[in-house]
N, C-alpha and C positions, 0 to 999 in steps of 0.2 A: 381978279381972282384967277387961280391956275386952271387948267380944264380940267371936268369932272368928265370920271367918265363914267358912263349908266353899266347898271347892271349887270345886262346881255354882253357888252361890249368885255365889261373887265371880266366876267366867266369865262369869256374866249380865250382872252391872254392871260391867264392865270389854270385854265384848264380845270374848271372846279365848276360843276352846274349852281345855278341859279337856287336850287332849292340847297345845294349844299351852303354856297354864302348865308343865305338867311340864316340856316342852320349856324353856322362860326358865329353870325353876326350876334345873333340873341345868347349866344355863351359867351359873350366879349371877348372870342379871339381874334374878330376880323371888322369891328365896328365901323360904319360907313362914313365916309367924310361929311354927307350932308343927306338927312330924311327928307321930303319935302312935306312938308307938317299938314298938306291938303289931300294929296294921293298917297303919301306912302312911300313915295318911289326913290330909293336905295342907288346913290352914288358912292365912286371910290376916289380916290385919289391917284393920282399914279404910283408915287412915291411907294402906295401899298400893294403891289404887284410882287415885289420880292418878297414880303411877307405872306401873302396868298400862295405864292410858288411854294415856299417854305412849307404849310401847315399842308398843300397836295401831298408834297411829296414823303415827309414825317407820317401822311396817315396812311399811303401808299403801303409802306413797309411796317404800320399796325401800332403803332406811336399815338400810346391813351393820348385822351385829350387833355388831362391834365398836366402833359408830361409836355406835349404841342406847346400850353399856354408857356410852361416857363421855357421853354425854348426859342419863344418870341425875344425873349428880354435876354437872350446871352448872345456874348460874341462868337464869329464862327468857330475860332479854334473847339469853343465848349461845345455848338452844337455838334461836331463831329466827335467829338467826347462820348455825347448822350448816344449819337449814331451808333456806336461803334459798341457801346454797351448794351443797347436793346438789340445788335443784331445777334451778341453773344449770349444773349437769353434767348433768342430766337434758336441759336443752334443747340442748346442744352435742351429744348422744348421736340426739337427733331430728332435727337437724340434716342428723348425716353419715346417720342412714335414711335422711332423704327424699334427699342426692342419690344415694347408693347405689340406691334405688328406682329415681329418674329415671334414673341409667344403667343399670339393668338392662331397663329399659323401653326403653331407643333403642338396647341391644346386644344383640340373640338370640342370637346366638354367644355370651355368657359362661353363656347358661345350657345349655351344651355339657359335653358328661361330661366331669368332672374325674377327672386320675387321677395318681397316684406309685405308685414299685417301692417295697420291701426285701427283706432278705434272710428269707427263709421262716422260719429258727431264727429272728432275732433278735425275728420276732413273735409267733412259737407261745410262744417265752420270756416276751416282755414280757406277753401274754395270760396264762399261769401264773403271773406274780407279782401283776398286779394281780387279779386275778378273786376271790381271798378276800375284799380288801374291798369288792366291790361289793354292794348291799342284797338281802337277800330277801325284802323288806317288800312286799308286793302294795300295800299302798296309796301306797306311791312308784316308780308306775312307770319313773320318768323316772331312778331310782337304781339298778333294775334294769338297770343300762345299761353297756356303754362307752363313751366318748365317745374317737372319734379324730380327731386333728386333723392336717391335713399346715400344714405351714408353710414357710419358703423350706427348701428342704436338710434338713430333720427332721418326723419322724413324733413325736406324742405321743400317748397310752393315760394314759386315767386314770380311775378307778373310784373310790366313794364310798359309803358311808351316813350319813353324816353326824358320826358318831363317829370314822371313819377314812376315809383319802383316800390312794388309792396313784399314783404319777406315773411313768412311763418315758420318755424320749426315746430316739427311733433317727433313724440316718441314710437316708439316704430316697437311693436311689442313682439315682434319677430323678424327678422334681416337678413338677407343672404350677402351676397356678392353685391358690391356699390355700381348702380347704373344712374342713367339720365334720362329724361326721355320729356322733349314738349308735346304737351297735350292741346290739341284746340281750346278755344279758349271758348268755343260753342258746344263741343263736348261735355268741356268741364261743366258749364249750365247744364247741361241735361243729366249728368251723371247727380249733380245734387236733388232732382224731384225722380231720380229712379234709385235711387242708395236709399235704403232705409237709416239712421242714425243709431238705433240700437244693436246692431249686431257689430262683429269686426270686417274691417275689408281686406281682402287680401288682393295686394298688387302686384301681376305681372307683365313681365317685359319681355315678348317672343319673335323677335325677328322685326318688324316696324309695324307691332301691334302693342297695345297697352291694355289689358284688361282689369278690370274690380270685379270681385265676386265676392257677396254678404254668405255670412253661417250658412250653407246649401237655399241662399234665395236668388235672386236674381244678379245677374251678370251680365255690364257693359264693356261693352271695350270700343276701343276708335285708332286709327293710321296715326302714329306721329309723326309730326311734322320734320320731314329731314333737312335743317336748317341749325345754325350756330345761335345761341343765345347769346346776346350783349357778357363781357364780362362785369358783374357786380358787384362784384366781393371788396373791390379796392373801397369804392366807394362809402361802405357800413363801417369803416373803421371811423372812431371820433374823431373830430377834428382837431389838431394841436395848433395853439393850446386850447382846449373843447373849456365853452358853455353851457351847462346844463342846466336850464329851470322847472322843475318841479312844479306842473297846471292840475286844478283839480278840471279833469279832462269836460265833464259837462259846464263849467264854465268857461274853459277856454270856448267850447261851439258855441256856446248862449253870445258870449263876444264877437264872437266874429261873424255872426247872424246878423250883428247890425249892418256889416259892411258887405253883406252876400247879394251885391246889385252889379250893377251895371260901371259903379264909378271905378274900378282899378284895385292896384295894389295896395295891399295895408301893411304897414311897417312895423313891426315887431320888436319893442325892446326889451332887454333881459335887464333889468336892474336890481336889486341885491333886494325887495322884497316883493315883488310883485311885477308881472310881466303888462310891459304898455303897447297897446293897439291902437295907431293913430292911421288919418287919413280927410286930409284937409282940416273938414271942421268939427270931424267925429274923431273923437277920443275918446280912449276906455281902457279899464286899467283889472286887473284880477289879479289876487294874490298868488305868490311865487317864492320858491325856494332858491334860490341862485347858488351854484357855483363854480367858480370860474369868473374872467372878466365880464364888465359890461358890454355886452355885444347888441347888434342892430342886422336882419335883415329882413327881405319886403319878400309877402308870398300874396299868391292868388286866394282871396278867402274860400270862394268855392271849395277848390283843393284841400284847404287847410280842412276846414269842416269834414269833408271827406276824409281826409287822414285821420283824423280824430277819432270820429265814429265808427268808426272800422276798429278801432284797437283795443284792447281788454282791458277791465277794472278802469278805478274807481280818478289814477293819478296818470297823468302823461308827464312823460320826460322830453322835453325839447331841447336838443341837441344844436348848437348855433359856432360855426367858427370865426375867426378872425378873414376870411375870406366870405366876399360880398357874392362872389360866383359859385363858392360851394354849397353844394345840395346840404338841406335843413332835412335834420333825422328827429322823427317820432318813436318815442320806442313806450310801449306798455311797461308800464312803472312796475307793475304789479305779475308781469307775466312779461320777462324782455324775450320770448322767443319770437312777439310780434314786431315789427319795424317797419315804418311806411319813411318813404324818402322823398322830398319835393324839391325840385331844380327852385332856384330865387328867379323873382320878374326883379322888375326896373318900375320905382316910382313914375306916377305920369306926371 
């Protein structure tokens, strides 16, 4: 057998830490030559060092990962192709900075507190659904987060670790100038047992503060956090060609409750009437609207459960593509401004 080489050794000569491989490895763009099925312990191949260099240096200069994976499978002429086109969005992207800058520079007044209303339930709510998935990784503080974002006529919340992404849209009953702003993700808790639900809340944005204030009642605010949010947006688009099965949402959990243990991933089929949950010797089946192909992928049940019951009304929409690595979307049948997103595992 060729020599393997551990971990430590190939981070060295590939220039990429240890937590980032496992990172590649668990999204299958950098899978190890051999697990050892007792400790765990992550070998590579040589041969896989130019591929390691490759996905460094792609993510170096800001190269999604989706865009990494297919750059694995083309020849070089094409990956300088792909190079050469994402540096060109790169410059259009420096572009509109610099005159955004310069007009921020000869307009004082836009850097004037920004601020929109909603209605106090619809954000104590939307803060309770997404707030499970946001990280509680201390060394990602910036996933510790919410990130809100007002936009013309809509409020958006959306929270992350990277395995899951939860998305809410509200309507915004009064809007100024479009900001962003992440909010702790332990503020946000405390803002929902200090916000009353019945009044409106008015949100503003004053220099790296974030304030809510109810109809003349009380008013929270907390430091946002000055850090970049993941880009997610690519992500929520359906997947071509998209599967979409139609779950009555309390049966999908009642299902996937049998499998909320200890034993692994459960496998998810979309078939033209009804969605199948399998997993060795447990099988279970709940009726389904399909359309689109038949499709197959594995999620963590916990997760799934979790995604479920966070979502509004009566129907979930299960979103599944033709890709085994792409993230599986939830969306509220009934109310699509909510969306929970779940990265796929790998059957054991």
């Amino acid at each position: 057998m060729d020599h393997l080489l551990g971990i430590g050794e190939f981070a060295k000569l590939v220039g990429i830490s240890v937590s980032a491989l496992r990172f590649y490895a668990d999204r299958g763009l950098l899978i190890p030559a051999r697990i050892d099925p007792d400790s765990g312990y992550r070998s590579f191949h040589p041969d896989q060092v130019a591929s390691g260099r490759l996905i460094r240096d792609l993510r170096v200069i800001g190269v999604p990962l989706t865009t990494v994976h297919e750059a694995l499978a083309l020849p070089d002429a094409e990956v300088h192709q792909l190079v050469d086109a994402h540096i060109s969005g790169l410059q259009v992207q420096l572009h509109e900075a610099q005159r955004t800058a310069q007009l921020l520079g000869s307009a004082p007044e836009s850097r004037m507190t920004r601020t929109t209303t909603v209605a106090g339930a619809d954000l104590i709510h939307a803060f309770d659904q997404v707030l499970p998935f946001a990280s509680t990784n201390a060394e990602h503080p910036h996933l510790m987060t919410v990130l809100v974002e007002v936009r013309a006529n809509s409020i958006r919340v959306v929270t992350t670790d990277t395995h899951r992404l939860a998305v809410r849209d509200l309507v915004a009953l009064e809007t100024g100038p479009e900001f962003a702003a992440l909010l702790p993700a332990a503020a946000a808790r405390r803002w929902m047992t200090e916000l009353r639900p019945g009044s409106d809340i008015r949100l503003a944005l004053d220099g790296e503060t974030l304030t809510a204030t109810g109809d003349g009642e009380v008013t929270v605010s907390a430091q946002v956090v000055p850090a970049d949010f993941p880009d997610y947006e690519q992500v929520l688009a359906p997947p071509n060609p998209a599967t979409s099965i139609l779950v009555d949402r309390h049966q999908f959990i009642e299902a996937l409750e049998r499998f909320d243990d200890a034993g692994g991933a459960v496998l998810l089929s979309a078939d033209e009437h009804h969605l199948r949950l399998q997993r060795r010797d447990v099988d279970s089946r709940i009726d389904g609207d399909r359309h689109g192909p038949c499709a197959h992928v594995a999620i963590d049940p916990a997760y799934g459960i979790e995604a479920a019951a966070n979502a509004i009304g009566a129907e979930l929409a299960i979103e599944i593509g033709p890709d085994p690595l792409r993230p599986i979307l939830f969306r509220s049948a009934t109310n699509g401004s909510h969306v929970s997103l779940l990265m796929p595992v790998r059957l054991n």
